[in-house]
Every structure is written in structure tokens, then in C-alpha cells.
N, C-alpha and C positions, 0 to 999 in steps of 0.2 A: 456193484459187487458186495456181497454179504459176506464178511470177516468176522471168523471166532477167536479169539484171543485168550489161550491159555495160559495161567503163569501163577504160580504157588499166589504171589503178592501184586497187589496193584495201589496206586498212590488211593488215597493217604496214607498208606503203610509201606513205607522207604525203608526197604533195607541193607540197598544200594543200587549202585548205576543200573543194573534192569527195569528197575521199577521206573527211576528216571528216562530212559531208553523210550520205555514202552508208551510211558504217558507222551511222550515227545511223537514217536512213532504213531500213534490212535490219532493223536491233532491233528498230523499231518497226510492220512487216510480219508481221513472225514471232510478234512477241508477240499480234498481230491475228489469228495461226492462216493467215497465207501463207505458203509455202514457197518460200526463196528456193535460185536456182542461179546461180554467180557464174560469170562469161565474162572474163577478164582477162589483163594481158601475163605472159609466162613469166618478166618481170624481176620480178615479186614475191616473194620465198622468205619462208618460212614460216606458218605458219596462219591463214589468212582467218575460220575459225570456220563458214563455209557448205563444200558442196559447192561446188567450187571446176573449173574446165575454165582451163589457160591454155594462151594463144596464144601461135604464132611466128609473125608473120604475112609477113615477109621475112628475107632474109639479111643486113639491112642491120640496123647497130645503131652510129649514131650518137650520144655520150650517152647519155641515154634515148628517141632518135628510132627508131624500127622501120620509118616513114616516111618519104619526104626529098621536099618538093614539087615536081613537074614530073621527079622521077628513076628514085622505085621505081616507075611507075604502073601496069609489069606485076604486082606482087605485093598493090597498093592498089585496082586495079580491076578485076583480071582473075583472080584468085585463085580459080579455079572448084575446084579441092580442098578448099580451106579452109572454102569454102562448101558443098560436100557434104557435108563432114565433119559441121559445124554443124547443118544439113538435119537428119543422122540421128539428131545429139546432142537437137535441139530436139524433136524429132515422136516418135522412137520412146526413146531411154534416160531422158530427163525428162517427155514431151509436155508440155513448156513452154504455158500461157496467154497470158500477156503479154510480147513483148519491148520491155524495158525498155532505151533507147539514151542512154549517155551522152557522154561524150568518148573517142571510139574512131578517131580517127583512126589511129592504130598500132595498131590492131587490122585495119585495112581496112575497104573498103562490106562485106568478105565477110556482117556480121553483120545489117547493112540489107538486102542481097540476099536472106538464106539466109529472113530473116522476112518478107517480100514474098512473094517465092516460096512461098512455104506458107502468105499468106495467114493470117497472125496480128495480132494488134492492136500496134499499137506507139505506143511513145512516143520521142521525142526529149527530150531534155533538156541544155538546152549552158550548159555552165557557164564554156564562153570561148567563144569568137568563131570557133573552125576550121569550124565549116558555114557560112561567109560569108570566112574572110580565112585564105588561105594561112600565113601566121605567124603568127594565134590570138591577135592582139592590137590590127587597126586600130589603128595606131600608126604613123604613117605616118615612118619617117625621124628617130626617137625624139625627134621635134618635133609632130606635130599630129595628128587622128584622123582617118583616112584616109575619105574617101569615093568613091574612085576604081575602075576594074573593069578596065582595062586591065592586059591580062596581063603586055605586054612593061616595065611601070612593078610588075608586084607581080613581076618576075624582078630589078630592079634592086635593090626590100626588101628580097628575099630573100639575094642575095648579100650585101648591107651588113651585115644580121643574122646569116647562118651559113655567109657566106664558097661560097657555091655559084654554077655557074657561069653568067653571067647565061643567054646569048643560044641556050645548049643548053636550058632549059629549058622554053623559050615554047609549043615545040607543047606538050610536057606535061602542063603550065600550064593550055592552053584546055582540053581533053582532058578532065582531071581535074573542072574545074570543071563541067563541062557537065555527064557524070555525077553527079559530087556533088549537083548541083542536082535531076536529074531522080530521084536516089533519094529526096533530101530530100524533096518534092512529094509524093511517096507517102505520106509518113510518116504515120498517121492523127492525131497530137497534138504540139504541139512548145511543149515549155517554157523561159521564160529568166525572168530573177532579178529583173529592173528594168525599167522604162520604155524608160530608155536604150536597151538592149540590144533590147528590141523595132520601137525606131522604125528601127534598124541592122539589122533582118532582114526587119522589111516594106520599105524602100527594096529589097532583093535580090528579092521575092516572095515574100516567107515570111509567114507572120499568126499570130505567138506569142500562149501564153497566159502573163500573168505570176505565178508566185506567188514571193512572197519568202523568200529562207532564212529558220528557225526560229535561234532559238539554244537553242543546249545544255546550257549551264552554270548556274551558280548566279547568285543576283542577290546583292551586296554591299551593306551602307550603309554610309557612307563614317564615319569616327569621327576624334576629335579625332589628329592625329599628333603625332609625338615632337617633330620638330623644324618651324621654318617656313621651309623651305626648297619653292618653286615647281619641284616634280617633273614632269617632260616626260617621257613614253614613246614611244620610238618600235617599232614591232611589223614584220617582215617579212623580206625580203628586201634584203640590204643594199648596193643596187647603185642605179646611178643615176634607174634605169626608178621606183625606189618613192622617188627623191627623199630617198635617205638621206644624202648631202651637203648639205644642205639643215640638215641640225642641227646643222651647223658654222656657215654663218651666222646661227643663231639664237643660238648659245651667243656668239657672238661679239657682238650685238647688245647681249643680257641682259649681259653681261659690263659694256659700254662705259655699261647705264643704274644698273648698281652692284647689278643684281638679284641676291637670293638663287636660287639653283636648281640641279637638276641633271636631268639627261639621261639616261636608262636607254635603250640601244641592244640587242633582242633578234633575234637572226636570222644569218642566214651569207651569203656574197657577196664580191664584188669591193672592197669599200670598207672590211672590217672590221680590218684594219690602221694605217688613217687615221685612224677615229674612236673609237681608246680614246684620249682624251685629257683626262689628270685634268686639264691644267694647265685645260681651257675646260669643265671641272665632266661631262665625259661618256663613260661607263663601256660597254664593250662587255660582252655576255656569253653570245655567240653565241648557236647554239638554245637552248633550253629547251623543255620539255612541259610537263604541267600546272607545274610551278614556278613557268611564267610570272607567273601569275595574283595569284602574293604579293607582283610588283613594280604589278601592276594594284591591288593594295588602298592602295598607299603615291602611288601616280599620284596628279597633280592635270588632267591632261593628255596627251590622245592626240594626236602628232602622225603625221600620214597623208601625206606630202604626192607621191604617188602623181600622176608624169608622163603616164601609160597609162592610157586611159580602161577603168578598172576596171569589168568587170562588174556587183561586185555589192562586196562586202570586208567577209567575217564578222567582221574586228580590228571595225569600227564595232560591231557584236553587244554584243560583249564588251565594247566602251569600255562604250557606254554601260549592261551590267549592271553596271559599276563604277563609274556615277558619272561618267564620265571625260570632257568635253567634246572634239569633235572638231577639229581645225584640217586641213584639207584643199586642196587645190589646185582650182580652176576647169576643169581639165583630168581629171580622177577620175573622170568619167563616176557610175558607180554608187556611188561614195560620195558624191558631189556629192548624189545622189538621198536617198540614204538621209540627211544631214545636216540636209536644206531640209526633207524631211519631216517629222522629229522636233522640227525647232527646238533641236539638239545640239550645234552649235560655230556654225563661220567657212567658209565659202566663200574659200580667200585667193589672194595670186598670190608667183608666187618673190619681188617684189620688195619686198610687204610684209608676210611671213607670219611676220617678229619682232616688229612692229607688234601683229598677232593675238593672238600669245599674249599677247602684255600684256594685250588687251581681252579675250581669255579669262579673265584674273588679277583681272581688274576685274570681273568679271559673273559670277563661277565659281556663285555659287547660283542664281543664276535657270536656269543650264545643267543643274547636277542637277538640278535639280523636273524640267525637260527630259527626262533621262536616265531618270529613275525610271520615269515616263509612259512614254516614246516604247517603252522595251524590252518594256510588255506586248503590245505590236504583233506581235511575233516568238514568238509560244508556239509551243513545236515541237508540244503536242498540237493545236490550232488548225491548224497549217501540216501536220501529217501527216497530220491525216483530209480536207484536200484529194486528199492523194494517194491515200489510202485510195480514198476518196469515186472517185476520177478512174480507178485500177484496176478499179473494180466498176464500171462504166459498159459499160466494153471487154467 
């Protein structure tokens, strides 16, 4: 079977766990005797490892945006080249089986059209929120989770978050979304990562199926450490959206109760200037790759504490193959999910999430037994021959 794999980004350009996902998921196709062909933006350079096609899907290139909502929508919806092109790529140089739809919003509908139109099996697969929320994050006003459909109220997000301009955008805006929707509806299968994330797309008319990310990696047991100092990790993006100020008033907290600890801060962002600060015990150390994983063996502690209701957050995976109880926010959407389920950390709120770790400090083994358990839930061979399974259906 012949697999198209749509997706803005493909490894070597990580720009979080889909990319990971996907490169996980093509290994695990291939090695099952499918033939993958990869569809992706032109901003990737260097070796995918598949037969690879990539896209320009407009002459806009904001960041990493190829799309800008309610502005490109001549080259987002109307892209009848782009979609020929594809047509021919699909049917006659690959005759593609399955297209496979992931997060392609900068890629355009051209690639939802091009498989319609000839009448191929597809899948959706959203690993954010852009087939229901213009900014790809239901995050309404970097305060609450949005559940509003007013176009002229998601032009006002839009500006706040990427400075566009409101009151030209609105026809665009309806326009867009009308389409979007009525491609969506076509789509013969459509998957999301969590509960959450499903009850946010049947409220739109959409009726997801959920299967959860696998994890990748190794499992750890945790062994006696050097020293006893109460190690805190924080994983992400280090900007306010993932609550990465947030480790300040905990160090601050621990500080004032005379606690031993320290703070491992991995990721890049707005905030990483603020918080290398040896004097309150907490060390930045920007990206990392797999390296990461040697400060996850010395962790006692994954703090999450994630503003934006998160899809799905493969860092919890990984906590807990290390043992690593979670402390997360109430507002986490998908780690919330994934936490309650496993019985792996704290549920907490900004305003008593140095409180938690302490109760985290105080209950840490009953959370490992936790961790140990909860992560055989995630076997990626288990999670892959759904898809398998879900492919060979089509």
C-alpha cells in the first residue's frame, strides 16, 4: 500500500512532537512493507529519508507561516495549480492509496481538495486545533479556552497574537472557515490524541476518533542518586504560554521552606534570559536532543505547567518512562487528561503549584508504581498497528 503523508514540517525540521510522531509512525509503515511519499513545506532542507515532494504553497512567508488567516485565502483556498499539480503527482507518478492529512494548514486545502477530487481514502489527523481555531490553539486571549465562533471576536485573537489587521480580515475569516469546514466533512476518518480534543471538534460537527500518542523511547528505573537534593524539570518552550515563569515562583517558594532543590530548565523562548538563575537554584540549558533524557534520569520531578489547553504533551510520555511524577496546571487540557488517567502527579493552579511539589516530595513512590504502570498504556507497537489496522480498512 501506497501512503501520502501530508504535514507543514518533517524531520530534520522538529518543531515538536508531530514531527517526532510522524518520523516514528513512516518507520513503522515501511518496516510493515508500505511505501511511504512525503508532501511537505519547501522550508524543510535536508534529508527526510522518504521520497519527499515539497510545497510553496504562497508567496507569503511569515516566520514559519506560508498562511496568514483571513489574508492569503486566494492561495489557501483557491490554489487550483497547486492542486493539479498534486492531482498528477497523486494518481499518475506515485498512484498514492491513502492520503494521509496531517497539520497542513501552510500547505493549503490544495492537498484535501486534490484527494477528494480523485476520490481517495483519507485521513485527517490533527495534532493542534487549526481544523477548528484560526490560531491553532483555543486559547482565547492567553487567559481561557476559547469556545466562541464569532469571526469578528477570532479577528480581534488574531491581531493580539500576530499583530494582523483586525477589521480587514472578517470577510476572509467567514470565507475560510466555511470551506475549511465543508472540506473537513468529506474527510472519510479524522483523528485527535485526547478526549479533550475530541469533545472541541464534536461541539464544531466533527466526530473524532481518539487514539493516543505511543511513546518512543526507553523506560528507566529510577536508582539511588548522588546527592538529596529535590530535582525539578521543566521540558518545553520557554515562554509564558507553557508557564515557564512559573519556576520562579516555585524556586522562590522552596527557597523560603529551606528545601534542598534544584530546577533544570530545557527549551528556547522568550523567558530564557530570566531564568538561568543560580542564586534561586535554576539552571537553563536551552535545547537539547536526545541529551535531554540524562537530566530525566537525575529528575525527581516534571513540572508542566502549560497555560494552553494542550492537545495531547508527549513531555508526560517521557515523565512518566522516567519515573518522573507530573505537576501540571488545570488549564492543560491534554495533560490534564493524560495525568487523571494514569494517577501520575497533581492537577494544580498558579496559585498553589509550590504547595504540589512539596506533596509531590511527600508521595514520590506511590507516583512511581504510578509511572511504571501508567507508561505500558503508550506502547508504540500497540498504538501503531491501530494505524496499521486503520490503513488496511481504506
Amino acid at each position: 500500500m501506497k501512503i501520502g503523508v501530508f504535514n507543514d514540517f518533517f524531520y530534520p525540521k522538529i518543531t515538536g512532537g508531530t514531527e517526532l510522531f510522524l518520523k516514528e509512525l513512516c518507520k513503522y509503515l515501511e518496516e510493515n512493507g508500505f511505501e511511504i511519499t512525503l508532501f511537505i513545506s519547501n522550508q524543510v532542507k535536508g534529508q527526510t529519508g522518504y521520497k519527499t515532494y515539497k510545497i510553496r504553497s504562497s508567496p507569503f512567508l511569515y516566520k514559519h507561516m506560508q498562511q496568514i488567516p483571513g489574508v492569503t485565502l486566494p492561495w489557501l483556498a483557491f490554489n487550483n495549480s497547486l492542486k493539479e499539480k498534486l492531482k498528477k503527482i497523486i494518481i499518475k507518478k506515485e498512484n498514492i492509496d491513502v492520503a494521509y492529512l496531517n497539520n497542513i494548514y501552510h500547505l493549503s486545502f490544495a492537498p484535501i481538495q486534490a484527494a477528494l477530487e480523485l476520490k481517495k481514502p483519507t485521513i485527517l489527523d490533527a495534532h493542534d486545533y487549526w481544523p477548528i481555531c484560526f490560531a491553532k490553539d483555543k486559547y482565547k486571549d492567553n487567559k481561557k479556552i476559547c469556545r466562541q465562533e464569532e469571526n469578528w471576536r477570532c479577528s480581534l485573537c488574531l491581531m493580539k497574537k500576530f499583530g494582523f489587521p483586525s477589521p480587514l480580515t472578517i470577510p476572509g475569516l467567514y470565507l475560510e472557515k466555511t470551506i475549511k469546514r465543508s472540506l473537513i466533512k468529506r474527510v472519510g476518518k479524522i483523528i485527535v490524541h485526547s478526549n479533550f480534543v475530541k469533545e472541541r471538534f464534536k461541539e464544531n460537527g466533527l466526530n473524532p476518533e481518539v487514539i493516543y500518542y505511543p511513546f518512543f523511547g526507553n523506560i528507566y528505573k529510577k536508582t539511588k542518586k548522588d546527592d538529596n537534593a529535590f530535582r525539578i524539570l521543566f521540558v518545553g518552550r520557554v515562554d509564558k504560554h507553557k508557564g515557564a515563569d512559573l519556576t520562579l515562583k516555585v524556586a522562590k517558594l522552596l527557597k523560603t521552606k529551606e528545601v534542598k532543590f534544584r530546577i533544570d530548565v530545557v527549551g528556547t523562548g522568550s523567558l530564557n534570559k530570566y531564568l538561568n538563575s543560580k542564586d534561586l537554584n535554576i539552571y537553563a540549558h536551552g535545547f537539547m536532543g536526545e541529551e535531554r533524557f540524562e537530566l530525566f534520569k537525575k529528575a525527581d520531578c516534571l513540572l508542566a505547567p502549560s497555560r494552553w489547553p494542550e492537545p495531547f504533551g508527549i513531555v508526560a510520555l517521557e515523565a512518566m518512562a522516567y519515573e518522573l511524577p507530573i505537576v501540571t496546571l488545570d488549564k492543560s487540557a491534554g495533560l490534564v487528561e493524560t495525568v487523571k488517567k494514569n494517577h501520575v502527579g497533581i492537577i494544580s493552579t498558579e496559585e498553589r503549584i509550590g504547595e504540589d511539589i512539596l506533596k509531590i516530595k511527600e508521595n514520590i513512590k506511590e507516583f512511581r508504581r504510578n509511572c511504571r504502570k501508567g507508561i505500558k498504556n503508550y506502547d508504540k507497537k500497540i498504538i501503531f498497528k491501530k494505524y496499521k489496522k486503520l490503513f488496511e480498512s481504506l
